[in-house]
PABALUM-190703 format. One record per residue (C-alpha): residue in one letter; x, z, y; chain. Coordinates in steps of 0.02 Angstrom, whole numbers. Layout:
N
(A; (X; Z; Y); A)
...
This chain:
520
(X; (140; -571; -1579); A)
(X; (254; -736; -1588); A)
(X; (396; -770; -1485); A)
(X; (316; -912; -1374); A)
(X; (424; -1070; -1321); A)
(X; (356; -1145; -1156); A)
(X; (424; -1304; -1085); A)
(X; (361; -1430; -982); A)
(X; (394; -1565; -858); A)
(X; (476; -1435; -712); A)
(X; (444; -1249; -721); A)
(X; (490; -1172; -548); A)
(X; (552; -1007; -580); A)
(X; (580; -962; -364); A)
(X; (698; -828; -345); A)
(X; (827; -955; -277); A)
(X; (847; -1020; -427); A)
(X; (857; -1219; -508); A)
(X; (715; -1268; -604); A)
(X; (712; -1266; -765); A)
(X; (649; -1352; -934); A)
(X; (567; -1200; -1039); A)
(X; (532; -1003; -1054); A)
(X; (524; -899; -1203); A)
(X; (421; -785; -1209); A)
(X; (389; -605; -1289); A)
(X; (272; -472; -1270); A)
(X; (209; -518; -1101); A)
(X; (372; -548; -1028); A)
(X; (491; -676; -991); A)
(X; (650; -661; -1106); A)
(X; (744; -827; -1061); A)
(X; (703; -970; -934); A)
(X; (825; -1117; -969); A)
(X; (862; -1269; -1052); A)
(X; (757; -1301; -1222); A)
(X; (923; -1287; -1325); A)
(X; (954; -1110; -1250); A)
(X; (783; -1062; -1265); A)
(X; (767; -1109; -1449); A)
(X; (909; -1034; -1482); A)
(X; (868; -850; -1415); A)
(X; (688; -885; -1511); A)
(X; (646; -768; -1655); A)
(X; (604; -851; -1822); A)
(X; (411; -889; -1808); A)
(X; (430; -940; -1648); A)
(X; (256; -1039; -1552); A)
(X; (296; -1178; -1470); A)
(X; (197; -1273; -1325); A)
(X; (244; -1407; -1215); A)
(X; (127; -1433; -1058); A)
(X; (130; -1593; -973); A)
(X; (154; -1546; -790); A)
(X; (222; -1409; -664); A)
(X; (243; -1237; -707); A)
(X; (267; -1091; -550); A)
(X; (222; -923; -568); A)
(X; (61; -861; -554); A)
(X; (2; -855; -387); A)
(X; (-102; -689; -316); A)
(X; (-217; -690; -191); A)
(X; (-150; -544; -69); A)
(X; (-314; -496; 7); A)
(X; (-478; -498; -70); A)
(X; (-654; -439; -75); A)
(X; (-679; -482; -246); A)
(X; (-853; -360; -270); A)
(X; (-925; -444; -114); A)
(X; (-888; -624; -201); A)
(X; (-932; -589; -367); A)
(X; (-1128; -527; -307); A)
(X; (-1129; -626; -166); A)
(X; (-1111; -776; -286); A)
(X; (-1291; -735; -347); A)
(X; (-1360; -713; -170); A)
(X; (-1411; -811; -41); A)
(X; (-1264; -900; 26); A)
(X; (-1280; -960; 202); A)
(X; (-1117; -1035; 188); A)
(X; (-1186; -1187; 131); A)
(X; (-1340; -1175; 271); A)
(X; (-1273; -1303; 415); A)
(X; (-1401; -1240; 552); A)
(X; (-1517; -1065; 575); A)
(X; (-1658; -1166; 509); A)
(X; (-1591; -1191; 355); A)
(X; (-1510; -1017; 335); A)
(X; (-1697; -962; 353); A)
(X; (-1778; -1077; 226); A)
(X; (-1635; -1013; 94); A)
(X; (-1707; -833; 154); A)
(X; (-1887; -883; 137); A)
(X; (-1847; -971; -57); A)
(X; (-1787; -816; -108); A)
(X; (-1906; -689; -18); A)
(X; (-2068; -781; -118); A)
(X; (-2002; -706; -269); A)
(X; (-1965; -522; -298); A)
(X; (-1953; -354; -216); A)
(X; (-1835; -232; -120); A)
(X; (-1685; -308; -13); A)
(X; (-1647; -484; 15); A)
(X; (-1459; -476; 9); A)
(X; (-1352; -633; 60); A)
(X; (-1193; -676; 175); A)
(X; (-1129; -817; 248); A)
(X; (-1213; -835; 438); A)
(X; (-1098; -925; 577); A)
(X; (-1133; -907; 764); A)
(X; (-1003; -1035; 798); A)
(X; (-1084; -1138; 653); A)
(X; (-1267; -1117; 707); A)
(X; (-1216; -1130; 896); A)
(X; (-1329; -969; 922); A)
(X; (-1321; -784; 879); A)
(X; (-1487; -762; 751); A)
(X; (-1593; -646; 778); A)
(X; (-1756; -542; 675); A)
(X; (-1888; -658; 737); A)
(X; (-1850; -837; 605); A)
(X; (-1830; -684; 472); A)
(X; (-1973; -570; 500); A)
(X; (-2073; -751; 500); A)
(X; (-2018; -781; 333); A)
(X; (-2011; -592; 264); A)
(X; (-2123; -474; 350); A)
(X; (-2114; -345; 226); A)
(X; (-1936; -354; 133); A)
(X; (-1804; -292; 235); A)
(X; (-1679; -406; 245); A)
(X; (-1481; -400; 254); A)
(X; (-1380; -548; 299); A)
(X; (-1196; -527; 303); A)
(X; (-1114; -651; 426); A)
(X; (-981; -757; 383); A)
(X; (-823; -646; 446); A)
(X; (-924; -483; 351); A)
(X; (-889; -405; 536); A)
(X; (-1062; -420; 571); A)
(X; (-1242; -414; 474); A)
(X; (-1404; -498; 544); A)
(X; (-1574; -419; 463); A)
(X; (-1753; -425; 498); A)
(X; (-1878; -282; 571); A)
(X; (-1907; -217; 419); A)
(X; (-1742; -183; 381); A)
(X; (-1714; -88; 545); A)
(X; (-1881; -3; 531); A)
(X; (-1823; 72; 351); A)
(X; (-1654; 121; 431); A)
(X; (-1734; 207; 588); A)
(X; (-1655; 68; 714); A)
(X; (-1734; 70; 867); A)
(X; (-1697; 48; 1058); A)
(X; (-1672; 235; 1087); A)
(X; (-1519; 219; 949); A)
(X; (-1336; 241; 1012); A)
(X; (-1216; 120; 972); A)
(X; (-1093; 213; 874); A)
(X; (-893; 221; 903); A)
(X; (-808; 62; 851); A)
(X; (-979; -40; 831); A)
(X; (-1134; -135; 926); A)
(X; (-1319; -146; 922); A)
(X; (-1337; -316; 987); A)
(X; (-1503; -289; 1105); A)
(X; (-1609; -381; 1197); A)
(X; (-1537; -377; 1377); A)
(X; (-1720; -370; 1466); A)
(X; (-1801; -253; 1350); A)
(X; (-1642; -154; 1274); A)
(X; (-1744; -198; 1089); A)
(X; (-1625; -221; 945); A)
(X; (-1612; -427; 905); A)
(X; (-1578; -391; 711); A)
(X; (-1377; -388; 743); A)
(X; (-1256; -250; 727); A)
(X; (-1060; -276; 726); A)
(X; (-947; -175; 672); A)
(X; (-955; -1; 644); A)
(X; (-1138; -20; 692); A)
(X; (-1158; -118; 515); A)
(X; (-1152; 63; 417); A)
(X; (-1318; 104; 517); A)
(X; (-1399; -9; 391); A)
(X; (-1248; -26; 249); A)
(X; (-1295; 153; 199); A)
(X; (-1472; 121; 161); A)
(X; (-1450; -49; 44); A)
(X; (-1469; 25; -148); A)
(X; (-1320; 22; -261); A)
(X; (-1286; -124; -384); A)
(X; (-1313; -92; -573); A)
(X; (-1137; -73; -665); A)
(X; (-1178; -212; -783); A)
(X; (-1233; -331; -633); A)
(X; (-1050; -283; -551); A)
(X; (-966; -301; -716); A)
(X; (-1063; -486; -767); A)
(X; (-1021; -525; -580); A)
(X; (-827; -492; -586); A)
(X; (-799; -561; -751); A)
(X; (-880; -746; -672); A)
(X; (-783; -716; -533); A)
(X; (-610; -684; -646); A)
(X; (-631; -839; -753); A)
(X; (-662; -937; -567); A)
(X; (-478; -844; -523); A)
(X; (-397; -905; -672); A)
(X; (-468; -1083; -665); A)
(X; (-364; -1087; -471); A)
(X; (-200; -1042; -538); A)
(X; (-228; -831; -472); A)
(X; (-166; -720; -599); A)
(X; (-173; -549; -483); A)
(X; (-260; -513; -342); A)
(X; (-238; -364; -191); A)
(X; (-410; -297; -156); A)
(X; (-481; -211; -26); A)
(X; (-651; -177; -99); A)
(X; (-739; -3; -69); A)
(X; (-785; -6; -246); A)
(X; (-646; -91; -316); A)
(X; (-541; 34; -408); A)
(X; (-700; 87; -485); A)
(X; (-771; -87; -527); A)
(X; (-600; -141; -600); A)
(X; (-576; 13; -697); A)
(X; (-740; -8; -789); A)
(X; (-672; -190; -829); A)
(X; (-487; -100; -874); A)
(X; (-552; 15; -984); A)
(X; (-678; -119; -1085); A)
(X; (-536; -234; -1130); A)
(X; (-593; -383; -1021); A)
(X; (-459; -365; -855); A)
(X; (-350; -505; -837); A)
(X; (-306; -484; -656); A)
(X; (-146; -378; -607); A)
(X; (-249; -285; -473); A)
(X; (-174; -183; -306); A)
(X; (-303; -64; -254); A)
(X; (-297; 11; -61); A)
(X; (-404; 180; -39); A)
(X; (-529; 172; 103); A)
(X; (-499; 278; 244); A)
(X; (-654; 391; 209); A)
(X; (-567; 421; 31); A)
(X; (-392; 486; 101); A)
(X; (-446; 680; 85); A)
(X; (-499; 668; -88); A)
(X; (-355; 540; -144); A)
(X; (-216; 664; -74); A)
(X; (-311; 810; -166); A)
(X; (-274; 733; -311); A)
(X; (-102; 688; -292); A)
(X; (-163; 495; -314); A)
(X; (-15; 396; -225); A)
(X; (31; 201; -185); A)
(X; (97; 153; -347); A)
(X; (28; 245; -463); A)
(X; (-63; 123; -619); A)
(X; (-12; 39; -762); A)
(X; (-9; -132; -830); A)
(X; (-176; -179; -738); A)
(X; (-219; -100; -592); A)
(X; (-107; -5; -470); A)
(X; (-136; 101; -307); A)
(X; (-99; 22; -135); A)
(X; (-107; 94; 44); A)
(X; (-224; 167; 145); A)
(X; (-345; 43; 226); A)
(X; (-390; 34; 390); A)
(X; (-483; -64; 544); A)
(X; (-399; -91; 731); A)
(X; (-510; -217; 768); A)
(X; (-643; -337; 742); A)
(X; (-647; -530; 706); A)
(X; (-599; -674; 818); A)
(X; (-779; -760; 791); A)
(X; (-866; -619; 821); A)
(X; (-760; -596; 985); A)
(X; (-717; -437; 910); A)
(X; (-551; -418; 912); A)
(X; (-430; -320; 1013); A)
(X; (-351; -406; 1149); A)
(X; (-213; -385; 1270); A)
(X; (-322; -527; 1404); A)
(X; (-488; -564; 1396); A)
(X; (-581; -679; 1295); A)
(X; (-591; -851; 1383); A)
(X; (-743; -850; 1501); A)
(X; (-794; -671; 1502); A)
(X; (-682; -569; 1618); A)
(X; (-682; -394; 1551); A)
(X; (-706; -433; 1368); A)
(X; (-561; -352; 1283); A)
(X; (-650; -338; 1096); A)
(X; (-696; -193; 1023); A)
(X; (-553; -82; 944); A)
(X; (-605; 25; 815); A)
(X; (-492; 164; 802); A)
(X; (-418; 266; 933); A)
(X; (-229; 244; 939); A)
(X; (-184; 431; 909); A)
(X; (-296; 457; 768); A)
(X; (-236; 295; 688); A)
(X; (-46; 348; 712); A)
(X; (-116; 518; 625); A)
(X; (-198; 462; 463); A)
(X; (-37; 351; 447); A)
(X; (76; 496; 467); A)
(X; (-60; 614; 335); A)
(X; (-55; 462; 220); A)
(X; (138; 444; 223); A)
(X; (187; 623; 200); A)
(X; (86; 596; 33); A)
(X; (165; 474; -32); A)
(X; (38; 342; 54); A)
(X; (53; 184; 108); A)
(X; (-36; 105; 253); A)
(X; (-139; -67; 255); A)
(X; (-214; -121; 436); A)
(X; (-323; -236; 468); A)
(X; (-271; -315; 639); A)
(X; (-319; -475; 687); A)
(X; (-320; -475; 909); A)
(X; (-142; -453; 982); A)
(X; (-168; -291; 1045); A)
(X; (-207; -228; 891); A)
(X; (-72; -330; 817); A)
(X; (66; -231; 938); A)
(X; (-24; -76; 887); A)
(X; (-4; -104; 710); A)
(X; (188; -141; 710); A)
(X; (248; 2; 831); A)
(X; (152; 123; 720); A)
(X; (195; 56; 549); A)
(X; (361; 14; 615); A)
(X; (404; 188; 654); A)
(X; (306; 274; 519); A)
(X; (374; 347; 385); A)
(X; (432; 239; 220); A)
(X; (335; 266; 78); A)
(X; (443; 234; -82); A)
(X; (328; 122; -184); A)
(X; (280; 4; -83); A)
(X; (290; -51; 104); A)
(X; (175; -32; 237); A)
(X; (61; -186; 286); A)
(X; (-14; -257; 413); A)
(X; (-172; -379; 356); A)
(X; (-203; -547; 447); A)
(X; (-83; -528; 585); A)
(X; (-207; -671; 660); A)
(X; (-132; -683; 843); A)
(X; (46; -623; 858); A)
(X; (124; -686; 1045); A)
(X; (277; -739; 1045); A)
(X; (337; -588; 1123); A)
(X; (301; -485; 951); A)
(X; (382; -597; 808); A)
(X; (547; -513; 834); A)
(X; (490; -349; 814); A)
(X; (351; -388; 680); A)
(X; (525; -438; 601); A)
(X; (618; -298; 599); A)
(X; (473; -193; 595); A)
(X; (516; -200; 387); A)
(X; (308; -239; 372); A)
(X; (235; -352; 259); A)
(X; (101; -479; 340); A)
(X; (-26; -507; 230); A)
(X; (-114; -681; 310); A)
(X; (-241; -800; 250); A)
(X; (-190; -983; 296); A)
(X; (-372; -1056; 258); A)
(X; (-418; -965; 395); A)
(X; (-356; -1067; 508); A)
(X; (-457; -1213; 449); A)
(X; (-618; -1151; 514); A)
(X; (-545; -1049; 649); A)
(X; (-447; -1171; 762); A)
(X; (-601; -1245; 859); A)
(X; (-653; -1055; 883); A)
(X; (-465; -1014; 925); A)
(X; (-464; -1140; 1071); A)
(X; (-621; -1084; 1123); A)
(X; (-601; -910; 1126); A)
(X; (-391; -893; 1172); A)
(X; (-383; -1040; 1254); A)
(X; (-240; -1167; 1193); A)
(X; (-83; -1088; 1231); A)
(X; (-139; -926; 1206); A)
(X; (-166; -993; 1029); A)
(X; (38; -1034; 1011); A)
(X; (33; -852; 941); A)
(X; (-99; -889; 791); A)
(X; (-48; -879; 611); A)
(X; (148; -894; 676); A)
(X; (191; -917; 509); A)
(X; (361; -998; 509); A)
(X; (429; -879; 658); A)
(X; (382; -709; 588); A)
(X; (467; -767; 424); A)
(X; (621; -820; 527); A)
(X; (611; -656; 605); A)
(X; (628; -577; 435); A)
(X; (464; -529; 409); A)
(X; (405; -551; 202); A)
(X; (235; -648; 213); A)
(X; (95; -622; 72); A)
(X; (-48; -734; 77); A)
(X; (-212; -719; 23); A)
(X; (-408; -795; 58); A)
(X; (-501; -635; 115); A)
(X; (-625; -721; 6); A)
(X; (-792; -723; 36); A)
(X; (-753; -746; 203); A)
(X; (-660; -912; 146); A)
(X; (-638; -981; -26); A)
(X; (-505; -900; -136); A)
(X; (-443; -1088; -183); A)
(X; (-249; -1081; -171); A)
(X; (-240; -1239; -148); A)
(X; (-326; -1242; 30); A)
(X; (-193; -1084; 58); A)
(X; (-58; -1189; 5); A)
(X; (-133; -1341; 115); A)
(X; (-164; -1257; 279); A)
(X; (15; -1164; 285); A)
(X; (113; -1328; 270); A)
(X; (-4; -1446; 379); A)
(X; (-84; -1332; 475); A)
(X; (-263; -1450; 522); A)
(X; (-473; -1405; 530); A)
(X; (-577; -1467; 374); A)
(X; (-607; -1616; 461); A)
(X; (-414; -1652; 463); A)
(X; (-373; -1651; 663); A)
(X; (-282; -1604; 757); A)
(X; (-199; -1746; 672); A)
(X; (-12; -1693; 687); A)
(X; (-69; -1508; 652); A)
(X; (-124; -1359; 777); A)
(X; (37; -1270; 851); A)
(X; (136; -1349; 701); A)
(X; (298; -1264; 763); A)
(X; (221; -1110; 659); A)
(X; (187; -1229; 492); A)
(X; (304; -1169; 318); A)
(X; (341; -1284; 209); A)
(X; (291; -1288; 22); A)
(X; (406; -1189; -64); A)
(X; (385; -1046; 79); A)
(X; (201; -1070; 62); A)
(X; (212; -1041; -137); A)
(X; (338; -881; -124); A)
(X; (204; -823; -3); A)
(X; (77; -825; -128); A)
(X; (211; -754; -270); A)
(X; (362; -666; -200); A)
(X; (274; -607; -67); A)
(X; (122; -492; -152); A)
(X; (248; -442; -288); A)
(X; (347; -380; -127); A)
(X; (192; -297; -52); A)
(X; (154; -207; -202); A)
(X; (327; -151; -250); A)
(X; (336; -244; -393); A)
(X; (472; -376; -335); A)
(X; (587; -319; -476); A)
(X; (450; -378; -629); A)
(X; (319; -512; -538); A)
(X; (309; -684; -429); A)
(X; (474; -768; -515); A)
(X; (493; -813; -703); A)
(X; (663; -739; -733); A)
(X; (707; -631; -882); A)
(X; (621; -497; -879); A)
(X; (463; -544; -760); A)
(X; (287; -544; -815); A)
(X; (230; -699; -898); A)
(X; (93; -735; -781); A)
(X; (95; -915; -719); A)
(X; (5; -1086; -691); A)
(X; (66; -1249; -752); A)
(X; (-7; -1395; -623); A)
(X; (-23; -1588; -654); A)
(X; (64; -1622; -511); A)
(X; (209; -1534; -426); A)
(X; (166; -1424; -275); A)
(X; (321; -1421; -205); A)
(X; (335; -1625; -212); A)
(X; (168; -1703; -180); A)
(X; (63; -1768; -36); A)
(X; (-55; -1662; 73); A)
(X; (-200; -1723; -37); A)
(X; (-122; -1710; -182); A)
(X; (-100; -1505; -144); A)
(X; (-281; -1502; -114); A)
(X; (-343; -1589; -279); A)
(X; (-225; -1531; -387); A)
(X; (-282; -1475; -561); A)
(X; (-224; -1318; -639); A)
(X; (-201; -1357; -816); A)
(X; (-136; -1204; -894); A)
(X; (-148; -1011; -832); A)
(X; (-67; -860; -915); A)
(X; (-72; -702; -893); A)
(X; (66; -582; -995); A)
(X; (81; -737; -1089); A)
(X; (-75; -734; -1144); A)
(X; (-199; -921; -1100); A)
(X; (-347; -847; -1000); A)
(X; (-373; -1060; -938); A)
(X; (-354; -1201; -1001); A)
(X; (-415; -1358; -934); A)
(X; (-532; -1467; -1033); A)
């Protein structure tokens, strides 16, 4: 292949270092990021050359993802765009008229609908498909009789550990929701995708990715390393993928001798996933005080303290990372005395995902903790009304601290969690800096003591994953020697307006210097 001479208006190489005019580039890799005249000059004869009018950063990845769930769920019903229950069950009943076996679709909002759903609207609808409705957060499903009649769901059935049957409070009857743990009551019985559906799906999904600007992604799919090694191994992977294991896949990935960091060019091996806690919509997460307005609600946490602190210390002795989801503040304090005082794993540091509501009290040891914080800024577009609702406002001074855990030292990766929000970078990008709902208030921003500003907010989405996945020596900066993975933009996202972040248009991606977009 061609040496390739990239230049443009501004190419933003991060690292601490100046802009500069142009890369060359070789095999995948950056071999000189500098003026035109030096560029040229270290250029083999032959040499490509391309000039792009606009921007260039790295490549930005996407630090937590479910990219399975997205991919199917893009050919599903989505309730995302359903602004009441009535219409999420009239895009249920469209779909049920046609068909057999599972209605599958994700999207529902309590906070949204104002209500919790329940089987009745669905069993009106689809009496004899069973149906299963993901909700919004994916911390809770909603599904009709049918679908608890096939699964063996009834009012005698224990809730298990971690989880809920919602039921009826007069007659203790199921309503058609389970949270939690509770959702693998009904999870287990849905039949598996075909590999070609997953594959088509993904492969959508990628050229969505590369049309944002994402050239890697960190997923936390069950199915993931198998769904991305199927794409790996047919040629068609153009995502630098970080893979955790599952929790109920530790036994048989120290068995083995799978570690975090193993891979190649494509896809490498994260930490160990695992759940402290639920979802702030939900009121699921694990809290130090109560939820506003129910004394006594503390959310649900989902695994006992000592047997966490055990699978961290199995995991580590292997060579394992960890990766905890924790999202309340109890689980949040959890998370960073346990990973804190774990043992290091080598490869690649431990991680605590979302690190949603973080008091005050906690940023300076979250920072020298040595933890990454994986956290999903759009979040916080959707979740401040639910915030103040459900923390009350001051409580809320601890959510997405951004700017304070970094000043504590802590490394930040952010991500989407996509589906549960889109996996637009741009909204990331957005929400970090200004910090307001999708309807733009609070006007001056929510808590904006905890706002970044842009160039934080882009090494979150570049220096920080590379960090996370140990690769901060070859990925997120365009030095010699990096990856050739980046975007070029029409504007620059380190020197435009609000709405200029959010409209942007990413004109050019790469990804080891090969185009996988270009705009038309």
């Amino acid at each position: 292949m061609s040496d390739l001479i990239l230049s443009a208006r501004r190419i933003h190489v991060l690292g601490a270092h100046p802009p500069v005019q142009a890369l060359l580039i070789r095999d995948g890799r950056i071999v000189v990021a500098g003026t035109v005249d030096e560029v040229r000059g270290a250029a083999l004869p032959g040499a490509v050359t391309e000039h792009v009018d606009g921007v260039v950063t790295p490549g930005l990845t996407d630090a937590h993802v479910h990219l399975t769930t997205w991919a199917l769920a893009r050919r599903r019903v989505d309730l995302n765009a359903a602004p009441t229950l009535g219409d999420g069950v009239s895009a249920v009943a469209d779909v049920a008229r046609a068909g057999e076996g599972w209605v599958r679709g994700l999207g529902w909002d309590r906070h949204r609908w104002g209500t919790l759903p329940t089987k009745e609207p669905l069993d009106r609808v689809c009496p004899r498909r069973p149906v299963f409705l993901q909700s919004h957060d994916l911390h809770g499903i909603w599904v009709n009789s049918e679908a608890l009649r096939r699964c063996g769901i009834t009012r005698d059935t224990p809730d298990p550990d971690g989880g809920e049957i919602v039921r009826d409070p007069a007659t203790g009857e199921p309503t058609g929701v389970l949270l939690e743990e509770a959702m693998k009551l009904v999870s287990a019985h849905l039949p598996p995708d075909s590999p070609e559906d997953v594959r088509d799906a993904l492969l959508d999904a990628q050229r969505e990715c590369h049309a944002l600007g994402l050239t890697g992604v960190h997923s936390v799919e069950v199915t993931g390393l198998q769904d991305f090694s199927t794409m790996e191994q047919d040629g068609v992977l153009r995502l630098r993928v970080l893979q955790a294991i599952q929790l109920n896949q530790l036994a048989n990935a120290i068995g083995v001798g799978l570690r975090s960091g193993f891979g190649g060019e494509w896809i490498r091996i994260g930490g160990l996933k695992m759940f402290l806690d639920g979802a702030l919509g939900s009121r699921t997460a694990w809290m130090r005080e109560p939820y506003e307005g129910t004394p006594g609600n503390l959310g649900i946490s989902t695994l006992p303290p000592d047997e966490f602190r055990a699978h961290v210390r199995r995991a580590a002795e292997a060579g394992i990372s960890s990766t905890v989801h924790a999202i309340g503040d109890a689980a949040v304090e959890l998370a960073i005395d346990v990973l804190g005082s774990a043992p290091r794993v080598g490869a690649m540091p431990h991680r605590i995902e979302h690190v949603q509501l973080c008091p005050p009290d906690l940023w300076e040891r979250a920072g020298r903790s040595g933890l990454i914080g994986s956290m999903q800024p759009i979040h916080l577009m959707t979740d401040i009304p639910t915030a103040e609702r459900n923390w009350g406002h001051e409580r809320s001074r601890g959510a997405y601290p951004f700017s304070h855990l970094l000043r504590a030292g802590m490394t930040l990766a952010f991500g989407s969690d996509v589906p549960v929000e889109s996996c637009d970078p741009r909204l990331g990008l957005f929400s970090a800096v200004h910090r307001v709902g999708w309807d733009g208030e609070p006007a001056d921003g929510w808590w904006q003591e905890n706002a970044v500003t842009p160039e934080q907010a882009l090494r979150a989405y570049t220096e920080g994953p590379a960090a996370a996945a140990g690769l901060a020596h070859r990925t997120g900066r365009l030095l010699p020697g990096y990856d050739a993975d980046l975007v070029a933009w029409d504007v620059d996202p380190l020197a435009c307006t609000p709405d200029e972040v959010r409209g942007m248009t990413c004109l050019l991606t790469m990804v080891a210097g090969e185009t996988v977009h270009r705009a038309a």
